[in-house]
C-alpha positions as CSV (number, residue, x, y, z in Angstrom):
1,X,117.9,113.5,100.8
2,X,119.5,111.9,97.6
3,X,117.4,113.2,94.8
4,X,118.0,110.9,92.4
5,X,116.2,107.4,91.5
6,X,116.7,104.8,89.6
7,X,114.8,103.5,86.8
8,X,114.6,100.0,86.9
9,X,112.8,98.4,83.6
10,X,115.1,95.2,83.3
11,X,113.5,92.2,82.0
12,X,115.1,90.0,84.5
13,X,113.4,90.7,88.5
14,X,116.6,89.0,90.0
15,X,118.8,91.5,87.6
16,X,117.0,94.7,88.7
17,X,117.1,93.5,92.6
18,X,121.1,92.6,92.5
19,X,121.7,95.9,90.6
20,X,119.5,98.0,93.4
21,X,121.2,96.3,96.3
22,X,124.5,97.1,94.4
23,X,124.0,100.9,94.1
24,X,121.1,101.6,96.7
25,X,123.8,103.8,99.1
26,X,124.7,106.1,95.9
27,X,120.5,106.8,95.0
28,X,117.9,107.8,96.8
29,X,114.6,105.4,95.9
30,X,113.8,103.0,92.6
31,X,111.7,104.2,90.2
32,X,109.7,100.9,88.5
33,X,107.4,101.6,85.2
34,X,105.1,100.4,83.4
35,X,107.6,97.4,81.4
36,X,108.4,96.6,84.7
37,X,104.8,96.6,86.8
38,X,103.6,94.5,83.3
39,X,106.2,92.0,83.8
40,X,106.7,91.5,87.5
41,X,103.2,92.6,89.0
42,X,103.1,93.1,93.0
43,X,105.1,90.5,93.6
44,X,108.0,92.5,92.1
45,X,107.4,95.6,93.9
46,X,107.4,94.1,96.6
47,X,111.0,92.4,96.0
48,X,112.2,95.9,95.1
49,X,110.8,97.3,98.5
50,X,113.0,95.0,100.3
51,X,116.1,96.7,99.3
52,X,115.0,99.6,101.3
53,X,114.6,102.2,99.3
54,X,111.6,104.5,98.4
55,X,109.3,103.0,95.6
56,X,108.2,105.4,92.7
57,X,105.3,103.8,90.4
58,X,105.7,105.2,87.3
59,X,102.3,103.9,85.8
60,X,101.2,107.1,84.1
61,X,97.5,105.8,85.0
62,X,95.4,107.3,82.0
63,X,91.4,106.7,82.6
64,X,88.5,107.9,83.3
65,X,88.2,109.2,86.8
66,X,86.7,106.5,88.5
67,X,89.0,103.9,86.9
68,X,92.1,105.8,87.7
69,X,91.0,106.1,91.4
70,X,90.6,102.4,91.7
71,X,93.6,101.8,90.2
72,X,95.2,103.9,93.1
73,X,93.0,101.7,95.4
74,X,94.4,98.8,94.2
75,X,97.9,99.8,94.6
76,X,98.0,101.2,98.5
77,X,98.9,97.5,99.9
78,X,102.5,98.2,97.8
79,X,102.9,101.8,99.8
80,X,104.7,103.8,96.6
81,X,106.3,106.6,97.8
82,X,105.3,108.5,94.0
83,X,103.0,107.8,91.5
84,X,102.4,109.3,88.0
85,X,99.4,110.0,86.6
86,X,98.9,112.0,82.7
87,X,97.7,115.1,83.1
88,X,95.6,114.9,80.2
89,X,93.2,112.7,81.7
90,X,91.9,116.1,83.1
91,X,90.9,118.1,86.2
92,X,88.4,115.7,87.4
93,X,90.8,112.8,86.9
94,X,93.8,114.1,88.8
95,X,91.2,115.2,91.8
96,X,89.9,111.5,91.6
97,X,93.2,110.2,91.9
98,X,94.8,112.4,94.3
99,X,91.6,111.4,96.6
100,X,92.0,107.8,96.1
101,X,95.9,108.0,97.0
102,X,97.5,106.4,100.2
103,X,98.4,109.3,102.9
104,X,102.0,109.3,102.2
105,X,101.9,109.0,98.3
106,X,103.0,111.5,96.2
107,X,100.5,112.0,92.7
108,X,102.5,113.9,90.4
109,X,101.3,114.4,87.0
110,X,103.1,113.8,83.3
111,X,102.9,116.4,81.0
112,X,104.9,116.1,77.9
113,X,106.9,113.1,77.1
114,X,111.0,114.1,76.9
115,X,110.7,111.9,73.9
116,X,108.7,114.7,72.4
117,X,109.1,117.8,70.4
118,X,106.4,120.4,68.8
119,X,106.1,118.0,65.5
120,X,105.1,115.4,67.6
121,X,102.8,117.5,69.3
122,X,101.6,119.3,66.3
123,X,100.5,115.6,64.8
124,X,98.5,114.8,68.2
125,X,96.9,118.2,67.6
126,X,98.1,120.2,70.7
127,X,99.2,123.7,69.6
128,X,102.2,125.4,70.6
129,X,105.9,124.0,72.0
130,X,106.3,121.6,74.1
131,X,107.0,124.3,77.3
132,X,103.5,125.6,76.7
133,X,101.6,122.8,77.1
134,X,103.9,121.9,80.2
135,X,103.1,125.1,82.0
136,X,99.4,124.5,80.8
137,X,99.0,121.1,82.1
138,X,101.3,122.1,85.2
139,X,99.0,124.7,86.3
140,X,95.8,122.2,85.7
141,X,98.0,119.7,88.2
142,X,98.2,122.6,90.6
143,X,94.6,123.6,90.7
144,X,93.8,119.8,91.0
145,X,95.2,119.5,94.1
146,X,98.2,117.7,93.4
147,X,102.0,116.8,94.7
148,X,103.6,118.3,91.5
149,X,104.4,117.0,88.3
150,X,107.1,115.5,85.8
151,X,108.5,117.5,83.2
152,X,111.7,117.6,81.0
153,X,114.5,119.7,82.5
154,X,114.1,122.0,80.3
155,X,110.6,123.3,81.7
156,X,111.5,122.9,84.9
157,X,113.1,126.3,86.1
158,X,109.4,127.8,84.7
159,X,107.5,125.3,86.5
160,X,109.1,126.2,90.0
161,X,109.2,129.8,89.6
162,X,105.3,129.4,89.2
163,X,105.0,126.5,91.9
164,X,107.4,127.2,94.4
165,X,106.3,124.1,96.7
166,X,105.6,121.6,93.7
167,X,107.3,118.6,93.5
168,X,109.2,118.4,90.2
169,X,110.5,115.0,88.9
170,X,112.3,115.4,85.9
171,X,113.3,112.5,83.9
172,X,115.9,111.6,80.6
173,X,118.3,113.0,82.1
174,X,122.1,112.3,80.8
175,X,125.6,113.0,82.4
176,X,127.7,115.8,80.9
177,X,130.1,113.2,79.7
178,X,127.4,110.8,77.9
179,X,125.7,111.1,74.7
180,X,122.1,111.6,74.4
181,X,120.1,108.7,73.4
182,X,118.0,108.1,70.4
183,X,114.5,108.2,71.7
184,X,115.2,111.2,74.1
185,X,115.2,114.8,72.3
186,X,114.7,117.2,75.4
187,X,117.5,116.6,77.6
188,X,119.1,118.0,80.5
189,X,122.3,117.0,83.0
190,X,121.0,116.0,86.4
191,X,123.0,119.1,88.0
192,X,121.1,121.5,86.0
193,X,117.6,120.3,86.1
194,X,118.5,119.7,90.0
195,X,119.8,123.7,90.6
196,X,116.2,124.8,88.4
197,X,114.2,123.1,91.1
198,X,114.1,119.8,90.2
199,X,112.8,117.6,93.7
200,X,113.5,113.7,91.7
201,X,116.0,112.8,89.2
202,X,114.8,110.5,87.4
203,X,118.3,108.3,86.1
204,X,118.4,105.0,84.2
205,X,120.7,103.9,81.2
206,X,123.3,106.1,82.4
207,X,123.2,103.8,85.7
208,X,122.0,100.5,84.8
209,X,124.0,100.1,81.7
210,X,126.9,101.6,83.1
211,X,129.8,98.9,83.2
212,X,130.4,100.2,86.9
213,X,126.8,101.0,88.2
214,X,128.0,101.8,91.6
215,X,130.7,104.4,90.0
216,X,128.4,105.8,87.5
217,X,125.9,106.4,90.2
218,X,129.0,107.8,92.3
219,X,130.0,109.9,90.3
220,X,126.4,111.4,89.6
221,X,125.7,111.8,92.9
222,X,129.1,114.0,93.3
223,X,128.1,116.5,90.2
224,X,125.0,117.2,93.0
């Protein structure tokens, strides 16, 4: 299976669809978030879903247990293959959700944002690096009951050595070759965070703003 999916947050529903028919044999499902749900609703999951491919919902659903479970509710009818949840909402949240999920859907949790570092987490109050509140929150996920989580490629190798059968999506990830983008400071090439356990690659500038999408996500796919 082709580990890598493609974030799609483009404005423009007939731009994302043209540019997942266009590279959809070169990744392996479409990963839609939160810019995108606001903007397109159902309707433009569904869309998506026509090209083919695997549907990850990156909604990063953040509530209190019984509102995050009927948020899963109300989601079945678009049969995501993945979706994210924060695994700070806590124990009982992540439970709620994993019990409210459709029978082929993946709940993985967020821990830390790639687009932060310990001063960012030092101002929110969490002690310690970033890695220790991933492994923290990752073994909460675990005990929860759920798929796995998402974590920067740097936690990753950790993360599997302590959850051998958790599913790992690892996002902000950047090609050897490209530079590393402003509002992403814990970065990783797809290759590495794939050989430390990585099960999802989580790719999208490097694709979608890629003057050749289908060679970008080509030549990606080869590095694997």
């Amino acid at each position: 299976m082709n580990p890598i999916y493609l974030a799609l947050d483009l404005p423009r529903l007939d731009a994302a669809v043209a540019l997942a028919q266009k590279v959809k044999g070169h990744v392996g499902g479409l990963k839609l978030g939160l810019e995108f749900f606001c903007a397109h609703g159902h309707h433009g999951v569904h869309e998506l879903a026509k090209v083919g491919l695997p549907i990850f919902l990156d909604l990063k659903l953040h509530d209190i247990p019984n509102t995050v479970a009927g948020a899963m509710q109300a989601i079945h009818v678009l049969q995501p293959a993945i979706v994210t949840v924060h695994a700070a909402g806590g124990r009982a949240m992540l439970e709620d959700a994993k019990a409210a999920a459709g029978d082929h859907c993946k709940v993985v949790a967020v821990t830390v944002l790639t687009s932060l570092d310990d001063a960012d987490l030092a101002a929110t109050g969490v002690g310690g690096t970033p890695h220790d509140q991933v492994l923290r929150l990752a073994d909460l996920a675990q005990e929860a009951g759920l798929d796995g989580i998402v974590c920067s490629g740097h936690e990753v190798g950790e993360v599997h050595r302590r959850w051998k059968n958790g599913y790992l999506v690892v996002p902000g990830l950047r090609p050897a070759e490209a530079g590393h983008l402003a509002d992403q400071k814990r970065v990783v090439t797809p290759r590495s965070a794939r050989d430390a356990g990585a099960s999802v690659l989580v790719i999208g500038r490097p694709i979608a703003r890629a003057e050749d999408p289908v060679a970008a996500a080509r030549a990606i796919e080869a590095t694997l």
